[in-house]
C-alpha positions in Angstrom: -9.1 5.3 -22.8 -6.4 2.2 -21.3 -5.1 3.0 -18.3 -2.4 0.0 -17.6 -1.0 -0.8 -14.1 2.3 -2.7 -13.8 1.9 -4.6 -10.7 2.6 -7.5 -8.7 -0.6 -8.4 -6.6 1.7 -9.7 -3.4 3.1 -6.0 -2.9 1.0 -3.8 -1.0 1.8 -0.3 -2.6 0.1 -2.5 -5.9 -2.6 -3.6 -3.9 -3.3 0.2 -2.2 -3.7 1.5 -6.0 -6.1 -0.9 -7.3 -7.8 0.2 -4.1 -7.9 3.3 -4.6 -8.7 3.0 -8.0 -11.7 0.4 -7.6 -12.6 3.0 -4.9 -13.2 6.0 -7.7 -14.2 3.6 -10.6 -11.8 3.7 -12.7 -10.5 0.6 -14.6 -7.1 -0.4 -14.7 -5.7 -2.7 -17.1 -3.8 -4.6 -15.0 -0.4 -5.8 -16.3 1.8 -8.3 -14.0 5.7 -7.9 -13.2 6.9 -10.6 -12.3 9.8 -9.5 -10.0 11.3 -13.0 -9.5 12.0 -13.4 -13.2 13.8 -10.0 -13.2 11.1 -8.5 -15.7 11.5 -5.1 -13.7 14.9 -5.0 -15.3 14.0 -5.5 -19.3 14.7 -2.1 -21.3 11.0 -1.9 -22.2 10.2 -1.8 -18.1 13.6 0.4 -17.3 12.2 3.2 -19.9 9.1 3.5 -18.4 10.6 3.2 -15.2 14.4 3.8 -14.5 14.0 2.6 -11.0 12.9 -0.6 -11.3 10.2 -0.6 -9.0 6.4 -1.8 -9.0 3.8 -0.3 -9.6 4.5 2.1 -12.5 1.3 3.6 -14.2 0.7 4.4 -18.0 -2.4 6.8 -18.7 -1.9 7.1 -22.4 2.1 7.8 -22.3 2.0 9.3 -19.0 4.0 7.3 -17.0 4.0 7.9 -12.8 6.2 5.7 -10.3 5.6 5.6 -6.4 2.1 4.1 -5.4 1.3 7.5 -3.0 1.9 9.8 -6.0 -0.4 7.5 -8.4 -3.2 7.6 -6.1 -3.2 11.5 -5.6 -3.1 11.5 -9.6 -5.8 9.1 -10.1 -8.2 10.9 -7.4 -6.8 13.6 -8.4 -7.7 13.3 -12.4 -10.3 10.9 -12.6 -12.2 10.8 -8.8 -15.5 13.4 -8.5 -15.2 12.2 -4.0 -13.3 15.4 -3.3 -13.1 13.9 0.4 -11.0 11.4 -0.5 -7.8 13.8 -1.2 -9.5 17.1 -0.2 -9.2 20.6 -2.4 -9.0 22.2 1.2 -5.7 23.1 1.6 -4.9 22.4 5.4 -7.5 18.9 5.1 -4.9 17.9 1.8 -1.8 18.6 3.8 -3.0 15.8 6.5 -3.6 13.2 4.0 -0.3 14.0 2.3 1.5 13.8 6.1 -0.6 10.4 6.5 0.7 9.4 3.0 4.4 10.4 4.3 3.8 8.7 7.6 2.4 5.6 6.1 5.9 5.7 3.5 8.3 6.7 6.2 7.4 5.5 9.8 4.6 2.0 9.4 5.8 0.8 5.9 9.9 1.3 6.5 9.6 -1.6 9.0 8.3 -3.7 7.6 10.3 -3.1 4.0 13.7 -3.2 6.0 12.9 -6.7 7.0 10.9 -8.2 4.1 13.4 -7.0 1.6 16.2 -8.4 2.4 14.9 -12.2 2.8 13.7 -11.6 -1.0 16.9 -11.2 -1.7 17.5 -14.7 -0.1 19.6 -12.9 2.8 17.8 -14.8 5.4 15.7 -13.9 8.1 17.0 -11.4 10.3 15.6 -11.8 13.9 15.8 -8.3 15.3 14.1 -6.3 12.0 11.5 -8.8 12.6 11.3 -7.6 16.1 11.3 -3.9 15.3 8.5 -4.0 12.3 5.6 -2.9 14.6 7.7 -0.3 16.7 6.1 2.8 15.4 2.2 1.3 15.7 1.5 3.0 18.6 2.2 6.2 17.0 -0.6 5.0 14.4 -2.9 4.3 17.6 -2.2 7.6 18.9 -3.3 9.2 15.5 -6.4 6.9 15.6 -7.4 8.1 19.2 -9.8 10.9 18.7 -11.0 10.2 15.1 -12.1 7.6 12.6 -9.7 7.6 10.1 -6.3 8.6 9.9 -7.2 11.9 8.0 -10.3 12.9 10.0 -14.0 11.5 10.0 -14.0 10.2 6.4 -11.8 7.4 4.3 -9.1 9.4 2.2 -6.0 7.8 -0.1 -4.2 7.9 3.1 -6.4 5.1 5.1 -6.2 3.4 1.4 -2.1 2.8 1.6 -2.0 2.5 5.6 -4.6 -0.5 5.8 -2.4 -2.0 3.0 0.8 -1.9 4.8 -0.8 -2.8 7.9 -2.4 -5.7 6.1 1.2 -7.0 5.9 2.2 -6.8 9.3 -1.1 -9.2 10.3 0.6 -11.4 7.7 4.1 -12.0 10.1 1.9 -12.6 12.7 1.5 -8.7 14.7 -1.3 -8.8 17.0 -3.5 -5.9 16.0 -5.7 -6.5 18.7 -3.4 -5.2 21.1 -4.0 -1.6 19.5 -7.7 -1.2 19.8 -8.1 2.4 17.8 -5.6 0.3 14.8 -7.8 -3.0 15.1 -11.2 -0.9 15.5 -10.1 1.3 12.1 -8.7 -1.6 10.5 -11.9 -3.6 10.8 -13.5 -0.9 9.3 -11.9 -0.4 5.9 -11.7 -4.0 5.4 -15.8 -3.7 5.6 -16.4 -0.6 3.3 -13.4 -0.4 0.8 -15.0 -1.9 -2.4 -12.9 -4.5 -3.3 -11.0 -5.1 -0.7 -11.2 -9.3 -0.3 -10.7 -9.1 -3.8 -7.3 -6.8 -4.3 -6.0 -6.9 -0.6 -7.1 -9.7 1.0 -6.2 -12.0 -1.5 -3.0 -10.2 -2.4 -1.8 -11.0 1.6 -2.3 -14.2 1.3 -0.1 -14.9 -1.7 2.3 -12.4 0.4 2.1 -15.1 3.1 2.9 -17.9 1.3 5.7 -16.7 0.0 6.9 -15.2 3.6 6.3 -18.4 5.3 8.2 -20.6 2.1 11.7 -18.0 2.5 11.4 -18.0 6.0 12.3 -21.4 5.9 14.8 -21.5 4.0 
């Protein structure tokens, strides 16, 4: 069985499903896109993936777009941790709002400003401003439990420490949300793979924010 990933391991949505794969045990064959060489746009990429975007998944001729949706599917088909997107139906409907919140609210920021200077638009002051102005609604959530879905790691802590990865890479202080930095130091000690697949992946995300930057 070949499960192939196409990724880019600078872009956090990759890194949260080779997380969350690593996580369950399940191998991916990893396959890079390079983005700045337009090979998101080829017609062998585009039928697999009419959108464009990274990561795309291929379990045997299935293909699935949209890192939230792969990591349900993976935990979903292949994971026996039925805490880490729960059966229960009220404990799966958090994790899926977390997964929302994570898409909508913490990564929009950040995507609104980071975007844009890929596409050599420049860097724009005041969406660089705004990228951590919905943390303290992640604080809030944090208040009264350990991770974002309850008491135990789910997908949902998996794509939110990702994106939050990328804020500490344009310089947010996390230490001026304590339940963020207390839960963030946490999943960087017990995800399996984490230096390896996040880590790693914000740094090369930091060289390449601090090289357009200055341009």
């Amino acid at each position: 069985m070949t499960i192939d990933l196409y990724h880019i391991s600078l872009s956090s949505p990759c890194r949260a499903v080779r997380l969350a794969a690593k996580l369950i045990g399940v191998d991916l064959n990893l396959k890079i896109i390079n983005i700045f060489e337009w090979e998101h746009l080829t017609p062998e990429f585009l039928k697999m993936n009419p959108q464009h975007t990274i990561p795309v998944l291929d379990d045997n001729g299935f293909y699935l777009t949209e890192s939230r949706a792969i990591m349900t599917y993976l935990v979903s088909k292949y994971g026996t941790d039925y805490s880490l997107y729960p059966k229960d139906v009220q404990k799966k409907a958090i994790v899926d709002q977390r997964l929302f919140f994570d898409m909508e609210i913490i990564f929009q920021p950040f995507k609104d400003y980071f975007l844009p200077l890929v596409l050599k638009k420049g860097h724009d002051e005041v969406k660089f401003q705004e990228i951590p102005r919905n943390l303290p609604f992640l604080e809030k959530i944090l208040e009264n439990s350990e991770f974002v879905a309850g008491d135990s790691i789910t997908i949902a802590d998996v794509a939110l420490v990702t994106t939050v990865s990328n804020y500490e890479v344009v310089g947010v202080d996390l230490s001026k949300f304590p339940n963020i930095y207390r839960w963030y130091t946490t999943c960087q000690k017990i995800l399996p793979g984490y230096d390896e697949i996040n880590l790693k992946g914000a740094v090369e995300l930091k060289e390449l924010w601090e090289d357009l930057k200055s341009k």
